[in-house]
C-alpha positions in Angstrom: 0.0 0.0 0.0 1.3 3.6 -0.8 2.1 5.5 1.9 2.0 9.1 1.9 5.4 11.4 1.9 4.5 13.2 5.3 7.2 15.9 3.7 4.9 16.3 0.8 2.8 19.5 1.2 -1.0 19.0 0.6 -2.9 20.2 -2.3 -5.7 21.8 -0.7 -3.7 23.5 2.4 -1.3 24.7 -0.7 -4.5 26.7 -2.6 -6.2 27.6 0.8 -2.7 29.3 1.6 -2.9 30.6 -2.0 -6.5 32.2 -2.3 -5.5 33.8 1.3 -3.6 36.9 -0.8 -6.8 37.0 -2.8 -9.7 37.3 -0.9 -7.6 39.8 1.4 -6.8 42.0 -1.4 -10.8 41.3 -2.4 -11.7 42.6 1.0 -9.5 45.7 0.6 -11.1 46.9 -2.6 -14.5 46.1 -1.3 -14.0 48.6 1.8 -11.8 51.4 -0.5 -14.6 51.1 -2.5 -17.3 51.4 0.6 -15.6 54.4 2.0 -15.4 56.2 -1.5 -18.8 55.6 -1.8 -19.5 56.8 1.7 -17.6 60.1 0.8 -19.2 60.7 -2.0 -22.7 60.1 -0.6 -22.1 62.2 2.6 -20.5 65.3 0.3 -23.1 65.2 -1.8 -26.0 65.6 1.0 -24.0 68.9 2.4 -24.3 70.2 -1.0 -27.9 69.7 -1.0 -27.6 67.4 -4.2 -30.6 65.3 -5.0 -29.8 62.1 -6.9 -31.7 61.2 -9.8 -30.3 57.9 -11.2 -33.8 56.6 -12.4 -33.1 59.0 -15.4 -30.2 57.5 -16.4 -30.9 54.5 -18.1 -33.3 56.1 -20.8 -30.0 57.6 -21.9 -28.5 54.4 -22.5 -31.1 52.2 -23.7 -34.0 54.5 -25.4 -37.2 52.8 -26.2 -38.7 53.6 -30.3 -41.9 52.3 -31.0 -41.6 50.0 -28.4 -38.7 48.8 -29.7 -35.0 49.1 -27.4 -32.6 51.2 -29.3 -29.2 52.5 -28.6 -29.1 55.8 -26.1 -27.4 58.9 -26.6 -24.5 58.0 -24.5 -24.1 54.2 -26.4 -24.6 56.6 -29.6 -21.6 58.7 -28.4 -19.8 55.3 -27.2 -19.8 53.8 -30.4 -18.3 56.5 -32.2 -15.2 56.6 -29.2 -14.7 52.9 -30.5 -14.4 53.5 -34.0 -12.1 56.4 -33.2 -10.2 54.7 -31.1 -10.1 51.3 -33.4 -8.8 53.0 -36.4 -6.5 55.3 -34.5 -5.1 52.0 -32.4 -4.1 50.7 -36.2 -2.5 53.6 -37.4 -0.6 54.5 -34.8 1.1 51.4 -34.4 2.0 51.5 -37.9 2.9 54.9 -37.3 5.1 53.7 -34.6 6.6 50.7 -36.4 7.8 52.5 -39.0 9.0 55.1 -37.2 10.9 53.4 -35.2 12.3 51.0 -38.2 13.5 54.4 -40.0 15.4 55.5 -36.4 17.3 52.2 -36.7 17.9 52.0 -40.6 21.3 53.3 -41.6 19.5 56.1 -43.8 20.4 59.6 -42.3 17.1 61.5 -43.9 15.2 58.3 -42.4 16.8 58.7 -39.1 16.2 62.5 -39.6 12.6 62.4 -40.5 11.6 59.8 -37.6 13.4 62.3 -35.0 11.9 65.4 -36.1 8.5 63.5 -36.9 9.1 62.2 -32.6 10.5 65.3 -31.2 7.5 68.1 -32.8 4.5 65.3 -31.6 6.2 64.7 -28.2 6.9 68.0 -27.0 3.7 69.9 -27.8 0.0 68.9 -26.5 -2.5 66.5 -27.8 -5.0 70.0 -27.7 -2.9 72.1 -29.5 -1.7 69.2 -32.1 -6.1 68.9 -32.3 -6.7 71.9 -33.0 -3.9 72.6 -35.6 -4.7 69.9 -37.5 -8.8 70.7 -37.7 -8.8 74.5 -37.9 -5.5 74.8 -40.6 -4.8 71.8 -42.3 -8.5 70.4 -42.2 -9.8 73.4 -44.3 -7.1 73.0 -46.9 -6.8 69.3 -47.5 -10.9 69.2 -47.2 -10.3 66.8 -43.9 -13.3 65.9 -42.5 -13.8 66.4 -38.2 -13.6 62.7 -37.7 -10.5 61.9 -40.0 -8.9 64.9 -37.7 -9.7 63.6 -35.5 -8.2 60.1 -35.8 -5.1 61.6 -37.7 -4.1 63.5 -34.4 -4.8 60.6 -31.9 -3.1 58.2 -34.2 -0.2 60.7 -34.5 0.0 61.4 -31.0 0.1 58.2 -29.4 2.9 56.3 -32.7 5.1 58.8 -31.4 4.8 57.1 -28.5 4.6 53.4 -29.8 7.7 54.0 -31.8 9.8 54.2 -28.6 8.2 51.2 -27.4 9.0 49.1 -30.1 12.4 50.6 -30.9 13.2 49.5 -27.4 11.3 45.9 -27.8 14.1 45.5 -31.0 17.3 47.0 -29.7 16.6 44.4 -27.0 17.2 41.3 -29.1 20.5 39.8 -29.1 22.7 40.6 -31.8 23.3 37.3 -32.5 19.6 36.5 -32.9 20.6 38.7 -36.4 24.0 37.4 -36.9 22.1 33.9 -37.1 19.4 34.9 -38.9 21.7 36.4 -41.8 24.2 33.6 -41.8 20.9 31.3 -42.8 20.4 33.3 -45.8 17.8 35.9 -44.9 17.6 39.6 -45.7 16.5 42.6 -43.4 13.2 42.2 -44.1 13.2 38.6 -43.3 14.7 38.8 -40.5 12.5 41.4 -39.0 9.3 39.3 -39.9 10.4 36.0 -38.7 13.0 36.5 -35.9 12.9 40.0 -34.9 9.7 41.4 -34.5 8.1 37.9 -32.8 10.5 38.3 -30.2 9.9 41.7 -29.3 6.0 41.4 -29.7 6.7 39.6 -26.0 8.5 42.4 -24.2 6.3 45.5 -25.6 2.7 43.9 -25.2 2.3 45.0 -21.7 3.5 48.9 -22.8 1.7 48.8 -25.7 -1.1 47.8 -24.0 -1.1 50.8 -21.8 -0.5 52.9 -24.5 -3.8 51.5 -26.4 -5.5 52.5 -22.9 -4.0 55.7 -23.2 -5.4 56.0 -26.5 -8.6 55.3 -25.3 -8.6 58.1 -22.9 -6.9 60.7 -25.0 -9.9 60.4 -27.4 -12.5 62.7 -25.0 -10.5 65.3 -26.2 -12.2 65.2 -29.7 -15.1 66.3 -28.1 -13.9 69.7 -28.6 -14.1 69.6 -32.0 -17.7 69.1 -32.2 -17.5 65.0 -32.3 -20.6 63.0 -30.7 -18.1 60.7 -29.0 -19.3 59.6 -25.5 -17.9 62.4 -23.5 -19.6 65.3 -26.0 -22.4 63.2 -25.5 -22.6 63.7 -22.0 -22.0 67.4 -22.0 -25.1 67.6 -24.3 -27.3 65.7 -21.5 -25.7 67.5 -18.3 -26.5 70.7 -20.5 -30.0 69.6 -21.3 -30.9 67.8 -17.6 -28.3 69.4 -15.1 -28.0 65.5 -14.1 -24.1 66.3 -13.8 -23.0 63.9 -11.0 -25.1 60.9 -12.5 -24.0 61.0 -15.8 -20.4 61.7 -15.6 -20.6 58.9 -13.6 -21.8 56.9 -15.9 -19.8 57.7 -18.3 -16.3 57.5 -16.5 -18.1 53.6 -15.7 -18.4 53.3 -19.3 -14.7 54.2 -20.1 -13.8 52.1 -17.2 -15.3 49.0 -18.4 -13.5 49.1 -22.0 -10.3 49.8 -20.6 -10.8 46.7 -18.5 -12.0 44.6 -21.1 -8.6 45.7 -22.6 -6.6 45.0 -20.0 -8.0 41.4 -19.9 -7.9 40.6 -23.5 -4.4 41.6 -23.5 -3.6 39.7 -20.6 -5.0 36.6 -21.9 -3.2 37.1 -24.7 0.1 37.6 -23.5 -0.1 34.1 -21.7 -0.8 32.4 -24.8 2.1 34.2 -26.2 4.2 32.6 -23.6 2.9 29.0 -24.0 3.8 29.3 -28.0 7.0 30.7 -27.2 
């Protein structure tokens, strides 16, 4: 008969010991969250507020001829997503090429990408906005929304290109050296050993920079686009309901950059399984 190693730990004492960490740190947020909440009610009260949060659905789901249809505010959400989806593609090709012409041996290359990273880095998302709609929108006939998406996807590659000039500089010259003396070229070698590699190391800051992204694109709002935060103003402005529906719409923004977050994080563990 086996007998059992007394020097073996057990299963089930070894994930009770785990899940300890876990429901503590559930606890935690569960009593920041009550005490937020607590503050928020009692500050409220001394101002006299009166919440209304009965109105706020109808701005989220509206009803047409008995039908459910999409609210104002999932109106204005659905417009931050297509921003924010075709921006997210462009400006990691921005920042892929970018940061492939810092590291070619070109000189104009290396010129252009360091200009092109030093103009967008050092002046404001606003003030890039607003250039780009009120002078070079009226000349090139650029519509509000393509501004807007060429600004955010501007913005935030000049910020991607340093993340993935820093994922490739961090490969091992000899992972090159080995992939020339095989009989690739540069282009090759970027495709199938390069770029692979450093998709591992830049996922989690690219990933923050997506959420970034997502956050950066309330500022479009002030070029007259019905993303999710303009629609709020127009709702506050037509109902005064301001608490309750910035609320809801900083909820909103909350739950995609979660749903980010968790994508990506599933996604990085595969990444580590295949590699």
């Amino acid at each position: 008969m086996a007998m059992n190693n007394p020097q073996q730990p057990n299963r089930h004492s070894v994930l009770s010991v785990l899940k300890r960490p876990v429901l503590i740190d559930i606890f935690k947020y569960l009593v920041v969250v009550a005490a937020v909440t607590w503050f928020m009610i009692n500050g409220t009260r001394q101002l006299g507020y009166n919440w209304q949060w009965y109105r706020v659905p109808q701005y989220i789901i509206a009803s047409a001829d008995s039908q459910p249809v999409p609210g104002p505010l999932i109106q204005g959400l659905l417009i931050t997503i297509r921003i924010t989806a075709i921006s997210l593609v462009l400006a990691f090709i921005f920042g892929l090429t970018s940061a492939l012409m810092r590291l070619s041996r070109s000189i104009l290359a290396r010129a252009i990408a360091r200009g092109y990273l030093e103009i967008i880095r050092n002046t404001p998302l606003l003030v890039q906005l607003f250039l780009i709609y009120f002078v070079l929108s009226p000349v090139f006939n650029i519509s509000g929304f393509a501004s807007a998406v060429l600004t955010l996807s501007l913005f935030e590659g000049a910020y991607a290109s340093e993340i993935f000039r820093a994922g490739i500089v961090s490969i091992h010259r000899e992972q090159w050296e080995a992939a020339f003396s095989i009989g690739l070229n540069t282009y090759q070698t970027y495709r199938l050993i390069i770029l692979p590699q450093a998709l591992r190391r830049i996922l989690p800051p690219l990933t923050s920079q997506a959420i970034s992204l997502i956050k950066d694109s309330a500022l479009v709002s002030t070029i007259a686009i019905y993303d999710l935060t303009m629609r709020g103003q127009i709702i506050i402005a037509e109902t005064f309901l301001v608490f309750e529906i910035w609320f809801t719409v900083a909820a909103i923004y909350l739950t995609i950059t979660l749903v980010l977050s968790t994508a990506v994080f599933y996604m990085e563990k595969r990444l580590k399984v295949e590699f």
